[in-house]
C-alpha positions in Angstrom: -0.3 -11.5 1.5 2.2 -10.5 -1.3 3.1 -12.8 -4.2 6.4 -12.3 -3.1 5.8 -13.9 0.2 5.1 -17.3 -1.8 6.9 -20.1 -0.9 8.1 -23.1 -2.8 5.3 -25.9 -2.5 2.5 -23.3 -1.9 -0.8 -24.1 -3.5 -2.5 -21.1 -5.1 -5.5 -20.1 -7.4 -4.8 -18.4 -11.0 -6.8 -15.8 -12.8 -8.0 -18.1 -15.3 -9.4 -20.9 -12.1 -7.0 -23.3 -12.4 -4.8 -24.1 -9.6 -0.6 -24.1 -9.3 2.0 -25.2 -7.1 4.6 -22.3 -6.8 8.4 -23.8 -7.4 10.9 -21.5 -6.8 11.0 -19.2 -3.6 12.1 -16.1 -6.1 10.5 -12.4 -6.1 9.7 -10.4 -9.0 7.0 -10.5 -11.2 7.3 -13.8 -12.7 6.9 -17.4 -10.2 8.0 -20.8 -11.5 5.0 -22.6 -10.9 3.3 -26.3 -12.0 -0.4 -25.3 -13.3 -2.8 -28.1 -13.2 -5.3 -27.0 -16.2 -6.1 -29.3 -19.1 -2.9 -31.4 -18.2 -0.3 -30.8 -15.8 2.7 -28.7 -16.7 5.6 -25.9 -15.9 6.4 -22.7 -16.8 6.7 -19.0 -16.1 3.5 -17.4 -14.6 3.0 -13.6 -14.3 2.8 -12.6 -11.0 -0.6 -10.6 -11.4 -2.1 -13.9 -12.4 -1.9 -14.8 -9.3 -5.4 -14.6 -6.9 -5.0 -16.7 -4.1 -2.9 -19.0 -2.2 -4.5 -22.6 -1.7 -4.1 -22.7 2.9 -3.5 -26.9 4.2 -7.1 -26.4 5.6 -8.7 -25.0 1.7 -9.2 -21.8 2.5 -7.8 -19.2 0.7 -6.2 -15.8 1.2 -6.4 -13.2 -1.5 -3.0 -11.7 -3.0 -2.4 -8.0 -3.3 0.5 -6.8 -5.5 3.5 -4.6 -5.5 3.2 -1.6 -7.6 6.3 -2.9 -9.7 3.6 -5.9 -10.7 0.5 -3.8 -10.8 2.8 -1.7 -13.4 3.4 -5.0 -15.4 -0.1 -5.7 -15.3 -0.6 -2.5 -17.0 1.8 -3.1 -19.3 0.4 -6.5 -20.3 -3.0 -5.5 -20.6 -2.0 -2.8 -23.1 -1.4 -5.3 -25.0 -4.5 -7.1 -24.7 -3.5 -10.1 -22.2 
């Protein structure tokens, strides 16, 4: 599955562990999501971040990633994120 494929209300797994609610049904390599870390709260998250989505039954399917995002991944990394 592609992160593009997200829809709103879909539950997935970030990079760090922490889990998100995806918000927006956009493309691109940045999701509006809710992250549930430390306290809940919104924002931008990189596409790349993304691991997993969350399925209704709590399993998980991994993500993969458009090169476009695997390039911003690079990109980001470069700079030491």
């Amino acid at each position: 599955m592609f992160t593009n494929e997200l829809k709103k209300g879909d539950m997935v797994k970030l990079r760090n562990g922490w889990k998100a609610r995806i918000e927006d049904n956009m493309k691109g390599n940045t999701r509006l999501a809710t992250v549930y870390g430390y306290c809940e709260e919104m924002g931008s998250v990189y596409s790349h971040d993304i691991v997993h989505k969350i399925n209704a039954d709590s399993t998980t399917t991994p993500i993969e990633y458009t090169p476009a995002q695997l390039k911003c991944k690079e990109r980001a990394n470069a700079f030491g994120f």
